[in-house]
Legacy VTK file of the C-alpha trace (Angstrom):
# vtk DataFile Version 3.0
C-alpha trace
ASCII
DATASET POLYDATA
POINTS 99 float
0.000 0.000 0.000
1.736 3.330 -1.207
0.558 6.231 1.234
2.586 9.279 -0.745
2.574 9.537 -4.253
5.291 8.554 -6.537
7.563 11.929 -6.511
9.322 10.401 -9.953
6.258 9.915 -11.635
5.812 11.932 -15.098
3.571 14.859 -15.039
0.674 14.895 -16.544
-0.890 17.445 -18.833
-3.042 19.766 -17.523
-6.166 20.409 -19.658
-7.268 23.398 -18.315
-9.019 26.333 -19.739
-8.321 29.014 -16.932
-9.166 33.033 -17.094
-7.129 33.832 -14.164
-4.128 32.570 -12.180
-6.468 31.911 -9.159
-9.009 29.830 -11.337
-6.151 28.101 -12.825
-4.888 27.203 -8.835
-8.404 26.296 -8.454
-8.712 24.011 -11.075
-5.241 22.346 -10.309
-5.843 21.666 -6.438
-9.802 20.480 -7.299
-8.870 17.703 -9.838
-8.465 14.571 -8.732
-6.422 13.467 -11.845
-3.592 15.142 -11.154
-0.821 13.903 -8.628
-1.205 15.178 -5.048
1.868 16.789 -4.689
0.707 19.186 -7.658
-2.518 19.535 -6.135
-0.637 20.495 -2.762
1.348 23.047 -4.129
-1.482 24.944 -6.440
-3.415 25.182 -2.534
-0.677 26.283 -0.901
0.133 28.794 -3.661
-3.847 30.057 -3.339
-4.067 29.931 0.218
-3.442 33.327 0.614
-5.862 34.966 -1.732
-8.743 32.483 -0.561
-8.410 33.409 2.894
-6.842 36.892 3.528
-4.896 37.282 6.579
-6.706 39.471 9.283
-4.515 43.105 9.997
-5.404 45.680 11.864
-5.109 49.421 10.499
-5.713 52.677 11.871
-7.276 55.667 10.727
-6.570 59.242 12.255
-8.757 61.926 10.676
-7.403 65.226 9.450
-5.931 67.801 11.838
-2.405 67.558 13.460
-0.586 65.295 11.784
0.955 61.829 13.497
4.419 63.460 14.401
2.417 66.118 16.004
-0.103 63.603 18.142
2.880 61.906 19.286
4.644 64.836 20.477
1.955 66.166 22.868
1.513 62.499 23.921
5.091 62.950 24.792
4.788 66.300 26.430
1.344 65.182 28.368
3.322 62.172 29.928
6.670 63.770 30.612
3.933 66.557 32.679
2.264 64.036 34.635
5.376 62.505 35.343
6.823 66.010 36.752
3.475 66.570 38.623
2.877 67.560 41.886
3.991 64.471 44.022
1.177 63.351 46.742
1.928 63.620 50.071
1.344 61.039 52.370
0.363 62.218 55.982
-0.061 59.676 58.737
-4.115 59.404 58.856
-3.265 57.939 55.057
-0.425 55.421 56.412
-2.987 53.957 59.038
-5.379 53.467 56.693
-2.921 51.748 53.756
-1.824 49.865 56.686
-4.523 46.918 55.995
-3.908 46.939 52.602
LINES 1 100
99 0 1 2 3 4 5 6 7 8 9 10 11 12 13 14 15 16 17 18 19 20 21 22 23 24 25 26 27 28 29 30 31 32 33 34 35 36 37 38 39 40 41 42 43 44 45 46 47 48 49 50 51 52 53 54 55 56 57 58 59 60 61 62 63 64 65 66 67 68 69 70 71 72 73 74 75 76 77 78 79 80 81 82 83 84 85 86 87 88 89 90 91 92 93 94 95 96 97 98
């Protein structure tokens, strides 16, 4: 009992009447004539116009541009960061005492 498919085997021809390079993939990986390592290949080769890969993208509407966004993000962090610093008096240790 063979399991994989002769690899020396001659190829066949491929009578196929195709209007596009995905049809012709298609056709190749749906036939049952041809030899399964052709039919492999002609998924793998359409697998990525059959089922997209998901990506995430961002829009940011007009105004200040990206460079500008990110500098006041900058600016707006490096101010809370030099903020007022909060004073801890002892009725606030007792009560961070349980904690």
């Amino acid at each position: 009992m063979q399991l994989l498919p002769d690899l020396n085997e001659p190829d066949a021809p491929l009578p196929i009447d195709a209007g596009s390079s995905l049809e012709f993939l298609r056709a190749v990986y749906s036939d049952p004539g041809q030899p399964m390592t052709r039919r492999m290949r002609a998924a793998i080769a359409a697998l990525p116009f059959e089922h997209p890969k998901l990506a995430v993208t961002a829009t940011i509407d007009g105004g200040p541009g990206f460079a500008a966004r990110l500098e006041a993000a900058i600016a707006k962090t490096a101010e809370m960061r030099a903020g007022p610093a909060i004073e801890l008096s002892a009725s606030n240790e007792e009560s961070l005492e349980h904690l």
